[in-house]
ROFI-291279 format. One record per residue (C-alpha): residue in one letter; x, y, z. Coordinates in steps of 0.1 Angstrom, whole numbers, always signed. Example, Ala and Ser with C-alpha at 12.3 -4.5 7.8 and 13.67 -1.06 7.14 Angstrom:
<recs>
[rec "A",[+123,-45,+78]]
[rec "S",[+137,-11,+71]]
</recs>
This chain:
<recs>
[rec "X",[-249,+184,+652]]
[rec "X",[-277,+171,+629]]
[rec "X",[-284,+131,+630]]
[rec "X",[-267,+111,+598]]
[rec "X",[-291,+112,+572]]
[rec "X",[-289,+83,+540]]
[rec "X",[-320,+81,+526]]
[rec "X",[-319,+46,+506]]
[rec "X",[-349,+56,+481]]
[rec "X",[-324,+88,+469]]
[rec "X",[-288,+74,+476]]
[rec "X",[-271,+57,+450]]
[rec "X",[-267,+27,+468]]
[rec "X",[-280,-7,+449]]
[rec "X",[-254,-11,+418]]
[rec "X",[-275,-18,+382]]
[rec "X",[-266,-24,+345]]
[rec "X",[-282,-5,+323]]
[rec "X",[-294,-17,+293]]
[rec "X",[-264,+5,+272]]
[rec "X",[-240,-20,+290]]
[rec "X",[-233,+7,+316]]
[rec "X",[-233,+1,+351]]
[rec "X",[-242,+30,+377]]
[rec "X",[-259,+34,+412]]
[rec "X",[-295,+41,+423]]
[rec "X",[-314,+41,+451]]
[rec "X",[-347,+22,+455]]
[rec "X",[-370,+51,+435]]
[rec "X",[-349,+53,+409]]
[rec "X",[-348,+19,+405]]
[rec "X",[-385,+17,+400]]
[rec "X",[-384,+51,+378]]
[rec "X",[-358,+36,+356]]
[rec "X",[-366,+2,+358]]
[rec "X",[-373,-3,+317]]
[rec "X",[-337,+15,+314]]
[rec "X",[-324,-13,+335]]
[rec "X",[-308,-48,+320]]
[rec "X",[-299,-69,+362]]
[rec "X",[-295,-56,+395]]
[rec "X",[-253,-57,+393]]
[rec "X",[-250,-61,+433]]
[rec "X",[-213,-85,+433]]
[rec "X",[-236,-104,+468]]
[rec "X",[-255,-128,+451]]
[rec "X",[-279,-137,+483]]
[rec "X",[-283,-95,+483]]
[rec "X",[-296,-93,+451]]
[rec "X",[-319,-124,+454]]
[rec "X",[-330,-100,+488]]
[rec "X",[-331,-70,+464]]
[rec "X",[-352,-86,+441]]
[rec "X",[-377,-103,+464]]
[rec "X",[-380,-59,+481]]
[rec "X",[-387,-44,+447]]
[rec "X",[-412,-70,+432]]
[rec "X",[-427,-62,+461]]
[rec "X",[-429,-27,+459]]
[rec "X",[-437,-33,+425]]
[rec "X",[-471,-50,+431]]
[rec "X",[-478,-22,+454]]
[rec "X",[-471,+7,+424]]
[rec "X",[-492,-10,+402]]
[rec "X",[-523,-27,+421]]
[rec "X",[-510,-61,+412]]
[rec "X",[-517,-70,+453]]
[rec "X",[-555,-63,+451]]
[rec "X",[-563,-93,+469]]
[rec "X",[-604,-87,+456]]
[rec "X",[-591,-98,+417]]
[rec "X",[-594,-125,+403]]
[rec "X",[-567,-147,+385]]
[rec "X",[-578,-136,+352]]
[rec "X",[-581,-98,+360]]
[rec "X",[-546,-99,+377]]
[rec "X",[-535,-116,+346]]
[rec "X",[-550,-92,+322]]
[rec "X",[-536,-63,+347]]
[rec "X",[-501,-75,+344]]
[rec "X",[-503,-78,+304]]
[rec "X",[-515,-41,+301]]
[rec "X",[-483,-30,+326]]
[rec "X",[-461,-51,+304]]
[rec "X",[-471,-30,+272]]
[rec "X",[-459,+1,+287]]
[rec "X",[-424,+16,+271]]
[rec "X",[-421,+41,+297]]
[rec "X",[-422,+14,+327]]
[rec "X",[-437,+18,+361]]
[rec "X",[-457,+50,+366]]
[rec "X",[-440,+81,+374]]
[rec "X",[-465,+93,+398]]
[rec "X",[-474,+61,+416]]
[rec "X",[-441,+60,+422]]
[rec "X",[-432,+87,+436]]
[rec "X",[-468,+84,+453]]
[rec "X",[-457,+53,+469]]
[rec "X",[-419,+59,+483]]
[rec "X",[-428,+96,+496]]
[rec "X",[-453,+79,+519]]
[rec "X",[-424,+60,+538]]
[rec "X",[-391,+61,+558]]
[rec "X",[-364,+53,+537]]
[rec "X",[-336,+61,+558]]
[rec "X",[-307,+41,+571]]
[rec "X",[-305,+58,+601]]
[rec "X",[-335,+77,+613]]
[rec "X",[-341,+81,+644]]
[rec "X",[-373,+67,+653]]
[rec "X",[-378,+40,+623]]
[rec "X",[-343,+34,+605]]
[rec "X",[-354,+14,+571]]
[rec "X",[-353,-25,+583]]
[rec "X",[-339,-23,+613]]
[rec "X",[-352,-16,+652]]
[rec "X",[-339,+17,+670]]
[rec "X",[-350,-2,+704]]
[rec "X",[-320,-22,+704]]
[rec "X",[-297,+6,+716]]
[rec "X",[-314,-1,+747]]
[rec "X",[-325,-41,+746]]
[rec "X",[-292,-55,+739]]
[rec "X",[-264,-52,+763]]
[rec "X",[-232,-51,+735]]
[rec "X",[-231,-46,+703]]
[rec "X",[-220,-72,+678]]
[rec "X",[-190,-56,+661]]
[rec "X",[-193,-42,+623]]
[rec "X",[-170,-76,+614]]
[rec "X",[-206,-93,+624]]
[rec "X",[-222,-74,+599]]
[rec "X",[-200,-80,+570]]
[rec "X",[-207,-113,+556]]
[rec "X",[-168,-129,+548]]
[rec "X",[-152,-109,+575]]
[rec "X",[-139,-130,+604]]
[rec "X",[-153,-119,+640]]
[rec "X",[-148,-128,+677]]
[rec "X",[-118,-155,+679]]
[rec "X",[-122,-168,+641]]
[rec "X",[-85,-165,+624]]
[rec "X",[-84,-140,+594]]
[rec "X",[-78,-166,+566]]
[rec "X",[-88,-150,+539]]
[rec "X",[-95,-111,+549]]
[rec "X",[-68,-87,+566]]
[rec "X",[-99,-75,+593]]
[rec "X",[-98,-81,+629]]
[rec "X",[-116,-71,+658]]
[rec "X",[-93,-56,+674]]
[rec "X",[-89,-27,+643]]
[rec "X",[-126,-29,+631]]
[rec "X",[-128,-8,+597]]
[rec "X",[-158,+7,+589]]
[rec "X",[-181,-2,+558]]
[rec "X",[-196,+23,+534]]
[rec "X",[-234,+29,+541]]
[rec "X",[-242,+10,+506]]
[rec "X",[-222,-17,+517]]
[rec "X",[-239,-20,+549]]
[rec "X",[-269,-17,+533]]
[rec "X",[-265,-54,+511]]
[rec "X",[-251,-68,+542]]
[rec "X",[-285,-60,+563]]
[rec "X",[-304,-73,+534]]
[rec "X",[-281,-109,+537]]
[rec "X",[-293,-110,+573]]
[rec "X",[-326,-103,+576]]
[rec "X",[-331,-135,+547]]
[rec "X",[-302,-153,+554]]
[rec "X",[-292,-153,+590]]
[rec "X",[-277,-175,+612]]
[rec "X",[-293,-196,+642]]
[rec "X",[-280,-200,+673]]
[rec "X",[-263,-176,+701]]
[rec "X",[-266,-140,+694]]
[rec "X",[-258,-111,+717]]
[rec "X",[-282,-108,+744]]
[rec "X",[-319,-87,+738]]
[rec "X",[-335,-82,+771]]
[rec "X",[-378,-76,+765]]
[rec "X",[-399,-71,+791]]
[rec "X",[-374,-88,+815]]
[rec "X",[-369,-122,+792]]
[rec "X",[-331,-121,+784]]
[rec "X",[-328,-143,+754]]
[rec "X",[-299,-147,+726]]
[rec "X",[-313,-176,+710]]
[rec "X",[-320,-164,+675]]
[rec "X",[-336,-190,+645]]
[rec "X",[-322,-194,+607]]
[rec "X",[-334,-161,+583]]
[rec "X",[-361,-175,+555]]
[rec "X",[-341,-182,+528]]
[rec "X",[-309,-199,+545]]
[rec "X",[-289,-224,+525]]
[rec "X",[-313,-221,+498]]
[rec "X",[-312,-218,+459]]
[rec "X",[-332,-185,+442]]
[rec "X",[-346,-188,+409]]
[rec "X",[-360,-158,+393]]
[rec "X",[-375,-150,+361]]
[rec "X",[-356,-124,+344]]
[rec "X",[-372,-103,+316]]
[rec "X",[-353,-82,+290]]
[rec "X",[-356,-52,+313]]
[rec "X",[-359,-48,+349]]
[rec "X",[-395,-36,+345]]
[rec "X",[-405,-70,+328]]
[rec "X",[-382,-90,+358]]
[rec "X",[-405,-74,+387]]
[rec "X",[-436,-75,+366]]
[rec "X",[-430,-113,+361]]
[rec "X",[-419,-128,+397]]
[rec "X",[-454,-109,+413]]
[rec "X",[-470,-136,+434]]
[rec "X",[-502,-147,+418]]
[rec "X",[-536,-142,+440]]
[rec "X",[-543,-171,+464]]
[rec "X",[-576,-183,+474]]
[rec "X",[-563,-185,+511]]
[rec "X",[-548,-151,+515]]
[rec "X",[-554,-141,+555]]
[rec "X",[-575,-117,+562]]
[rec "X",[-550,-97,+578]]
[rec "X",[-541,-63,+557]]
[rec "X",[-507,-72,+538]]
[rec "X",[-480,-49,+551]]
[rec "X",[-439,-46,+542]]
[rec "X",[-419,-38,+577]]
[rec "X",[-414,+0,+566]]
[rec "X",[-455,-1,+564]]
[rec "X",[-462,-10,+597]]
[rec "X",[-476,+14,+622]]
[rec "X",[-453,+8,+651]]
[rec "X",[-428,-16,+655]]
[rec "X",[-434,-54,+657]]
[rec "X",[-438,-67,+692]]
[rec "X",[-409,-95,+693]]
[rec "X",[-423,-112,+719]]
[rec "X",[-459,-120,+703]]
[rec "X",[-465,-143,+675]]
[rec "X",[-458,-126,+640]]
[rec "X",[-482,-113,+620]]
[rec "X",[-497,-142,+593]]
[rec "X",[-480,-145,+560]]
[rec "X",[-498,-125,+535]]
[rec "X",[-489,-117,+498]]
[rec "X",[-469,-105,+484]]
[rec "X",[-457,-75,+514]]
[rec "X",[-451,-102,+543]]
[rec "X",[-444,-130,+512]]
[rec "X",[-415,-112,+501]]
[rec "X",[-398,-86,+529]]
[rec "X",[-415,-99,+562]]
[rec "X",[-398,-126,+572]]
[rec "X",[-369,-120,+594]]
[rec "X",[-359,-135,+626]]
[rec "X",[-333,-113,+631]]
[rec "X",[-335,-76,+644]]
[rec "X",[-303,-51,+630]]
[rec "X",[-295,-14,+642]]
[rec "X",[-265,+3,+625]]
[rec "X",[-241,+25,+642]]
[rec "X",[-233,+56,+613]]
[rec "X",[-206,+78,+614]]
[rec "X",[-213,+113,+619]]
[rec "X",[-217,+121,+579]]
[rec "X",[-239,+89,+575]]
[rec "X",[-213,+74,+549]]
[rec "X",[-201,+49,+566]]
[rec "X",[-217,+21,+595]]
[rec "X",[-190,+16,+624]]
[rec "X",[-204,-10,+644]]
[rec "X",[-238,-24,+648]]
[rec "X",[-263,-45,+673]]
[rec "X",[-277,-73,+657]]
[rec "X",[-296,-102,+673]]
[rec "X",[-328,-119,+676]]
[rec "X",[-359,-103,+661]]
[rec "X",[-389,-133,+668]]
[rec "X",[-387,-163,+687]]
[rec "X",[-417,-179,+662]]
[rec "X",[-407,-186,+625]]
[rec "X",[-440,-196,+605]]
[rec "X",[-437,-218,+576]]
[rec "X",[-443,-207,+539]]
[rec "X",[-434,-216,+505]]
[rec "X",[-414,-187,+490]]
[rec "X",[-422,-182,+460]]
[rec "X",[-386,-184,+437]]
[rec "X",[-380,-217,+452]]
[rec "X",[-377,-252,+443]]
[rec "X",[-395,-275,+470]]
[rec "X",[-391,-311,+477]]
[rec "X",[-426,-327,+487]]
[rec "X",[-432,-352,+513]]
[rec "X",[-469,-362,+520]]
[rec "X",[-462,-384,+544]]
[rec "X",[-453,-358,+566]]
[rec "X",[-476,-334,+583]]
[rec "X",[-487,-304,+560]]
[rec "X",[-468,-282,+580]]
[rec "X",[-434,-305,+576]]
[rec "X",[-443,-315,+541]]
[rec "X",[-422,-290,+516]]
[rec "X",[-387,-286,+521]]
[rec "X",[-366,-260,+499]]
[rec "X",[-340,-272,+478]]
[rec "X",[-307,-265,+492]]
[rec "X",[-282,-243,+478]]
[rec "X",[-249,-265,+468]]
[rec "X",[-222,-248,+451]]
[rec "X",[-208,-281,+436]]
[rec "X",[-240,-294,+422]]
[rec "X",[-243,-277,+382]]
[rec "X",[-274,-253,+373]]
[rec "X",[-283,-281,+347]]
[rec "X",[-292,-307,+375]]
[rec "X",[-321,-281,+382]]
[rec "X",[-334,-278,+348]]
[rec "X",[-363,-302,+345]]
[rec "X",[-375,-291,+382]]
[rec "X",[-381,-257,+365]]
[rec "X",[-397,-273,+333]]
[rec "X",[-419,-299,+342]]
[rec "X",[-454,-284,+353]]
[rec "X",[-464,-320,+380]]
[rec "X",[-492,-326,+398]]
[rec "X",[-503,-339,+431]]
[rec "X",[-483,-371,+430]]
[rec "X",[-449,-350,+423]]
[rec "X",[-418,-353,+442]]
[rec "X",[-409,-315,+436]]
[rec "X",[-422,-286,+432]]
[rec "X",[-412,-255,+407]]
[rec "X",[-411,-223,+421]]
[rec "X",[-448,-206,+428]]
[rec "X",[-433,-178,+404]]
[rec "X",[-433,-197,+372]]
[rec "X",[-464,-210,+376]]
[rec "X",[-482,-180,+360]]
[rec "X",[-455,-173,+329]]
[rec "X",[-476,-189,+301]]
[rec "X",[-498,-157,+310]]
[rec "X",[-472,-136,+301]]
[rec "X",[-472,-125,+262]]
[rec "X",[-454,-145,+239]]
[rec "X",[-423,-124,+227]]
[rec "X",[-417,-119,+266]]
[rec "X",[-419,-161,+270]]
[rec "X",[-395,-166,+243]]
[rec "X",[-368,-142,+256]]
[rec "X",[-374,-151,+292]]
[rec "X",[-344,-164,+311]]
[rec "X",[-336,-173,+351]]
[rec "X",[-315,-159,+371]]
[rec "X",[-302,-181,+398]]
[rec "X",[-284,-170,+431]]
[rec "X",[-275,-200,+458]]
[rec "X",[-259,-197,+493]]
[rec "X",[-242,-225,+505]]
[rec "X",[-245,-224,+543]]
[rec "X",[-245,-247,+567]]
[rec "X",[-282,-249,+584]]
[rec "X",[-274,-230,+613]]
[rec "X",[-244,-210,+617]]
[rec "X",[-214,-219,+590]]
[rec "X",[-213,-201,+550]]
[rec "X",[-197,-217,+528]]
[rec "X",[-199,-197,+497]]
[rec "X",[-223,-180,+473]]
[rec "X",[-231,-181,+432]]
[rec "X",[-251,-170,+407]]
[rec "X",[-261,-184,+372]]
[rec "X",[-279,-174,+343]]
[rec "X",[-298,-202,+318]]
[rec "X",[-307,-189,+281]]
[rec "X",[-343,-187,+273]]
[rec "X",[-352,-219,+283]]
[rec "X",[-393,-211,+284]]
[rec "X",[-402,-226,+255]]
[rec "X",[-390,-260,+264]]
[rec "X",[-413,-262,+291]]
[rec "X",[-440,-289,+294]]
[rec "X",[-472,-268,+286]]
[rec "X",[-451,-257,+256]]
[rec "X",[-430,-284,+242]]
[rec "X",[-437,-320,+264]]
[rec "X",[-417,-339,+246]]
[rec "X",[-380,-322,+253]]
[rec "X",[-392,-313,+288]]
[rec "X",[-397,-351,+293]]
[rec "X",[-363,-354,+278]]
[rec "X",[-346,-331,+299]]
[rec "X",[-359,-350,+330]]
[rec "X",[-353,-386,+312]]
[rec "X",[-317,-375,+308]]
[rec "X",[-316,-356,+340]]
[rec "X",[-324,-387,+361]]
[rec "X",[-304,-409,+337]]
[rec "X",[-271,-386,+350]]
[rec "X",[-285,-386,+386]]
[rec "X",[-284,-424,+384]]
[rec "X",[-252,-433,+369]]
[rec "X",[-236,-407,+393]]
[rec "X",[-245,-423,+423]]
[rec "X",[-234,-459,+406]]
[rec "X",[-201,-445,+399]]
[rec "X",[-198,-433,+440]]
[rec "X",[-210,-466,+449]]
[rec "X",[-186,-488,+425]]
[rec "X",[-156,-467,+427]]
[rec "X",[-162,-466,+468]]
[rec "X",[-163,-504,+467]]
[rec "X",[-134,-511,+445]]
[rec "X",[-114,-484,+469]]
[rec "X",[-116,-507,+497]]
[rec "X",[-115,-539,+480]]
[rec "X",[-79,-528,+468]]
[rec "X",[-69,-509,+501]]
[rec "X",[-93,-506,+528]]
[rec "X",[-110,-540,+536]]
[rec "X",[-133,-538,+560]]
[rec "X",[-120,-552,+599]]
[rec "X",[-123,-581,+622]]
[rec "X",[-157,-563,+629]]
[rec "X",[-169,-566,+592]]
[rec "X",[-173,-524,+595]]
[rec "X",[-157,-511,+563]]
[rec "X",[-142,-476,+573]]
[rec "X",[-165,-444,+573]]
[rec "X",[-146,-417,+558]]
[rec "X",[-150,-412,+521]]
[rec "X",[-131,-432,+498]]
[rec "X",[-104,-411,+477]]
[rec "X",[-117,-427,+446]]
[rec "X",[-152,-420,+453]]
[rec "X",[-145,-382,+454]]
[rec "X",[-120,-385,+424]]
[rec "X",[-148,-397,+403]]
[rec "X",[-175,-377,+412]]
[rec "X",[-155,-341,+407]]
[rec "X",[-143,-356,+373]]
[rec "X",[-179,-373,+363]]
[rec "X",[-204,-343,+363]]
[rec "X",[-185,-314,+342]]
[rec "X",[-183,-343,+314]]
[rec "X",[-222,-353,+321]]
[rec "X",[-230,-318,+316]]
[rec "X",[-218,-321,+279]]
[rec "X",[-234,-355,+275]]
[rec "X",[-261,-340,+287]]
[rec "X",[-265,-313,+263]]
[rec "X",[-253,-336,+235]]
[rec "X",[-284,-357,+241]]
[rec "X",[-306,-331,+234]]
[rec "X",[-296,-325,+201]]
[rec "X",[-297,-366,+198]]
[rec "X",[-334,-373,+210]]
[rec "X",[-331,-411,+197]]
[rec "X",[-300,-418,+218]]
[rec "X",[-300,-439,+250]]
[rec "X",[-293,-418,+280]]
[rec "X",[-285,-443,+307]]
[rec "X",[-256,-458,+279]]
[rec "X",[-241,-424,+268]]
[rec "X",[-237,-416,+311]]
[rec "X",[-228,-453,+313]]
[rec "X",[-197,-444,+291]]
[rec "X",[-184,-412,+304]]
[rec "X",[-188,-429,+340]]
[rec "X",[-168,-460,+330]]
[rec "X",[-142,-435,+312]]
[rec "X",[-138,-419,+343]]
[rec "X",[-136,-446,+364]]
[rec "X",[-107,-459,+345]]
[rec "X",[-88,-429,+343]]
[rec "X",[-94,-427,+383]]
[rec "X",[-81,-461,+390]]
[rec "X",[-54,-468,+361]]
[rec "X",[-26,-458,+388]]
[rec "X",[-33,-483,+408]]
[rec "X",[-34,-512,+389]]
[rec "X",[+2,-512,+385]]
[rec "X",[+11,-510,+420]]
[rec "X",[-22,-532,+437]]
[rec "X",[-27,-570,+427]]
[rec "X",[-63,-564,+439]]
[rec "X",[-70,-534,+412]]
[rec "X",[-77,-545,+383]]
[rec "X",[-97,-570,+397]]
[rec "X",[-121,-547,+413]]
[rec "X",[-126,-525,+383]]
[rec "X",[-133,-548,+363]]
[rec "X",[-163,-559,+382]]
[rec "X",[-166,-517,+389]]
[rec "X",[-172,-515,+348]]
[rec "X",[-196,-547,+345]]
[rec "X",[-217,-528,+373]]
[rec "X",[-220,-496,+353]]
[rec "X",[-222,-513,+321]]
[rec "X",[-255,-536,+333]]
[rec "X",[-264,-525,+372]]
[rec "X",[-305,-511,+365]]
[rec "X",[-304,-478,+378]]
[rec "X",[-317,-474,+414]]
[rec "X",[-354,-465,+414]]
[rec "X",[-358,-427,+417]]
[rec "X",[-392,-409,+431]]
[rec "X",[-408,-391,+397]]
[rec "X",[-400,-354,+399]]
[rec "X",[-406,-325,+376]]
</recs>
């Protein structure tokens, strides 16, 4: 019997919207052939698509010379205007040029696309196809929320399995994974995939051509020597035992930074993934600044320690990230925007007036626990930027911070008034450590309401920020407490001196981000 065949570049297996509003399937090639015909990616995984995207801008660069690493910024700049002028997209023949010089397929037998044939031999078990599928429960976890078990694993379809490799090889777990045995080292111990628990932000054009053209990695002046590969580029196989190859851009950048190492088990028509291995694929993780995320800068840390991605938190409103995106900083910023919008005021100007973001978070736990994942989508917010209109983008983070502040007064007053009524602290003078009900009363009720001061304040440029969030807070904190005045001689008492707080406290001193 022939081997399973599903080549990825042919199959329809990465859901798009078309620009006509119609949604359909296409495989990687088509993608790039039809990319001008495209409106999103429509995968329903939000941390596959930010995978998705971060593959085909980098096949992207490579289609269109845009990861010459001999041109200069201006030439690269110039390059990318030229491709942006074409109405027929990416070019047909560099193209097909490109994909027909790879391995494509799911399940070949000497180099399945992303994944390591060597495992069938390395690894003593296999994980299970629940330990593929991201929301299925595995091992002795209940089923909660899914009718799958272990013991009656269903299989996935091959596109399915597809997205879920993508999730892994960027946002794997740490921890204990089945055992790999190399050159007589049996080790399980695995470390977090690149882009765990963080927050994507990605420039989106009016077409998919302009989207990938846009988020291309600029040229750096410290690029390694070594030649930039993607892992369906390399030679041979990576050695998992040896240090990993240096980052370079945008091939390693964008598709060459997995920990993890994945081999799918087909079924004998390649439609559908029964079971798979999956463990460790590197014991070494080196650090890098992707380029579609926010960073938080600490120089008093070593430079190696000193940028920290922003964390994915589904509770925490797209808004709060605005000015982050806006404000331009320098040296002396707290934050950093993403690397990818730091080149889009070379971009022509009917492209930076239309351009929007496209945001996709996964809340997970650092090492081994999801929580859940989103996606957003701002309007065209480039032309409030700060090399384009200062004086909102300064407004956006004035009234940003202004929220940020008030919010954390509101936790800190409604926790105190919370145990002034009903939880005094004991003979010890410890108040108790779990979180006050108030506290989390407020804060769900306080942001969805900021968000509309927020946006109110915008259109009212003369209005003082901290006293419009000083209102909503105190209207909240009322409504919060009202119930207990009535039944605590203490209540009123202690929101009364809550409201005095909000209505005169100074805000706590916040480090100056962008």
């Amino acid at each position: 019997m022939p081997a399973p065949l599903y080549p990825t570049d042919k199959e329809p297996c990465i859901p798009v919207l078309l620009l006509n509003g119609h949604q359909t399937y296409l495989g990687w090639r088509d993608i790039l052939l039809r990319a001008h015909e495209i409106e999103d990616l429509a995968l329903p995984l939000p941390p596959a698509a930010s995978a998705a995207l971060r593959l085909l801008t980098a096949i992207a660069a490579r289609v269109t010379g845009l990861d010459d690493p001999e041109m200069s910024a201006g030439e690269w700049a110039a390059r990318r205007r030229i491709l942006l002028k074409e109405p027929g997209g990416f070019d047909p023949d560099a193209v097909h040029t490109y994909f027909d010089r790879y391995i494509w397929d799911l399940f070949h037998q000497v180099r399945p696309f992303l994944q390591d044939p060597r495992l069938a031999s390395q690894c003593e078990e296999r994980a299970g196809i629940n330990k593929l599928v991201f929301g299925r429960p595995e091992g002795n976890n209940l089923a909660w929320l899914s009718p799958h078990t272990d013991t009656d694993p269903q299989p996935v379809p091959s596109e399915q399995a597809l997205w879920h490799l993508l999730i892994h090889h960027y946002y794997g777990a740490a921890g204990k994974w089945p055992v790999r045995t190399v050159d007589g080292r049996r080790i399980s111990q695995a470390k977090a995939g690149p882009l765990r628990s963080t927050l994507s932000f990605h420039p989106l054009g009016r077409n998919l051509h302009e989207t990938l053209l846009a988020g291309v990695p600029k040229p750096a002046d410290d690029w390694p020597a070594t030649e930039d590969r993607c892992p369906w580029e390399e030679p041979e196989l990576p050695d998992p035992l040896a240090p990993p190859q240096p980052v370079t851009r945008p091939g390693r950048l964008l598709t060459g930074r997995s920990c993890h190492a994945i081999l799918l088990i087909p079924t004998p028509d390649g439609r559908h993934v029964t079971d798979v291995y999956l463990t460790w694929g590197t014991q070494e993780k080196l650090p890098t600044l992707d380029p579609f995320l926010i960073h938080h800068v600490d120089t008093s840390k070593p430079v190696a320690q000193r940028y920290k991605a922003r964390p994915a938190d589904a509770d925490r409103a797209l808004w709060r990230d605005l000015d982050a995106l806006l404000l331009a900083g320098d040296e002396t910023s707290a934050v950093q925007r993403p690397e990818a919008f730091t080149t889009l005021n070379d971009l022509p100007v009917d492209l930076r007036a239309q351009l929007r973001v496209r945001v996709h978070g996964f809340d997970q736990e650092g090492r081994t626990n999801n929580r859940t994942w989103y996606t957003a989508l701002t309007p065209p917010i480039w032309p409030w930027t700060q090399e384009h209109d200062p004086r909102l983008a300064e407004r956006i983070a004035a009234c940003r911070t202004a929220a940020e502040g008030i919010g954390a007064l509101l936790e800190t007053v409604a926790k105190d008034a919370w145990r002034t009524v009903t939880a005094p602290a004991d003979a010890s003078g410890r108040a108790p450590r779990r979180l006050p009900a108030w506290t989390k009363r407020v804060r769900a009720a306080y942001w969805p309401r900021a968000e509309t001061v927020f946006w109110r304040l915008l259109d009212n440029p003369d209005q003082d920020a901290r006293a419009a969030f000083a209102a909503e807070a105190i209207a909240v904190f009322r409504d919060v407490t009202r119930p207990a005045i009535a039944r605590h001689f203490r209540a009123a008492r202690a929101v009364a001196a809550g409201v005095a707080k909000l209505r005169r406290q100074p805000l706590p001193a916040q480090p100056r981000t962008p």
